[in-house]
Structure formats: C-alpha cells, structure tokens
C-alpha positions in Angstrom: 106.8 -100.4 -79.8 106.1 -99.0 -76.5 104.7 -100.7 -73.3 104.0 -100.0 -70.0 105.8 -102.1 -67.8 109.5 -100.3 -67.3 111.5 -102.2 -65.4 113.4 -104.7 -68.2 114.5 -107.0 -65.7 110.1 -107.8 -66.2 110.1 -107.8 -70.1 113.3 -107.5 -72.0 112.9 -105.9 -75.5 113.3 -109.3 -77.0 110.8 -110.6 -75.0 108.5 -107.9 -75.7 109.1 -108.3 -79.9 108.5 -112.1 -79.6 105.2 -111.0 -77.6 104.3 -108.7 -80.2 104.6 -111.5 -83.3 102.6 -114.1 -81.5 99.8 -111.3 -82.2 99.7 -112.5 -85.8 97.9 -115.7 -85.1 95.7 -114.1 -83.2 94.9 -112.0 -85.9 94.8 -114.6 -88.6 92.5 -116.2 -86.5 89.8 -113.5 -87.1 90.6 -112.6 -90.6 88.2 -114.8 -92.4 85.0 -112.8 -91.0 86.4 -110.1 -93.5 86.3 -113.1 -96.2 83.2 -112.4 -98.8 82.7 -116.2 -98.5 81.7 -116.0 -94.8 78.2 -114.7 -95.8 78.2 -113.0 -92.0 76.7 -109.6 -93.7 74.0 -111.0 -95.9 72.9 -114.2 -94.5 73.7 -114.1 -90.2 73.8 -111.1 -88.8 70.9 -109.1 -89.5 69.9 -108.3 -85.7 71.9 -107.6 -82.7 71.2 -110.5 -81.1 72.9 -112.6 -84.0 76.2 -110.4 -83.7 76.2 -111.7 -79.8 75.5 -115.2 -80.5 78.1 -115.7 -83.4 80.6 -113.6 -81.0 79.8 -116.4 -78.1 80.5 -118.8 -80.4 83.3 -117.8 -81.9 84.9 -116.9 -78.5 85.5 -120.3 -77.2 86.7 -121.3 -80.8 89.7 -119.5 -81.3 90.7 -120.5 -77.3 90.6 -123.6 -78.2 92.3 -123.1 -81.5 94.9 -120.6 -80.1 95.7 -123.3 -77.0 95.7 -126.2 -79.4 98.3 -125.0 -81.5 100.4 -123.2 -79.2 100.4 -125.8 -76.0 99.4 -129.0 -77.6 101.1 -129.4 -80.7 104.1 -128.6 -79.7 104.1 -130.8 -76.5 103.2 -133.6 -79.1 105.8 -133.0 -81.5 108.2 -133.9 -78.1 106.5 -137.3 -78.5 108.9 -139.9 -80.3 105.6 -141.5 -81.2 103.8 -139.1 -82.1 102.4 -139.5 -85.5 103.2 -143.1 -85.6 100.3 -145.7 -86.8 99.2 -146.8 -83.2 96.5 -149.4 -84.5 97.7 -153.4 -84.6 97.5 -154.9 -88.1 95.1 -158.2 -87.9 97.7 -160.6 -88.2 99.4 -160.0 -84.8 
C-alpha cells in the first residue's frame, strides 16, 4: 500500500490498513450494477441522460446506506433497548 501523507504520527500503518478494508463496503455497495439481474444495459440506460439520472440517484443511496450502517447501527447496538418490543400490549 502506499499513501501520501508521510508523517505516521498522521496515519499510522494500522490506521491506514483499517482505512483500506472499510473500502470493501464501499465496493460491495456498487457491485450489483455488474449483476445480469439489474437489467441497467438492456432496459435503463440507453441514452446519456439515463446514465446521469440513475448516477444522481444512486449517489445519495449508498450515503445514506454507507452512514446508516457505519454511524447508526452501531450507535444503536450501544442502546440496552435497542431491539426490544417498545409497543404496550392492550391489557396494560
């Protein structure tokens, strides 16, 4: 691995290897438009303007998805009730 930023005191080697596997969700994120199921080549993206509007779309999407399962999960798994039935039964 290589990097640009020299001084370790910034990014220590281990930090820099647990930077470099976080990449994989990243990637997983976008590995389904190479799925023959997606229908992207056949059915939506026949013009330009199609590649752009699924790319807009999609942008947002994995944000969300990469911020939801980095920041919130994890902050919810903290939570001793988290996961617990929070509705009253009807007898209370």
């Amino acid at each position: 691995m290589a990097t640009n930023v020299l001084n370790t005191a910034e990014l220590t080697g281990e930090e820099m290897l647990c930077k470099y596997k976080e990449q994989q969700s990243v990637e997983r994120g976008f590995s389904f438009l190479k799925d023959p199921m997606f229908l992207t080549d056949s059915v939506f993206l026949k013009s330009p303007k199609r590649i752009e509007a699924l790319g807009l779309i999609m942008g947002p999407v994995f944000i969300s998805l990469y911020l939801g399962t980095t920041r919130t999960l994890p902050n919810l798994k903290k939570d001793e009730n988290w996961g617990q039935k929070s509705v009253r039964s009807p007898d209370r």
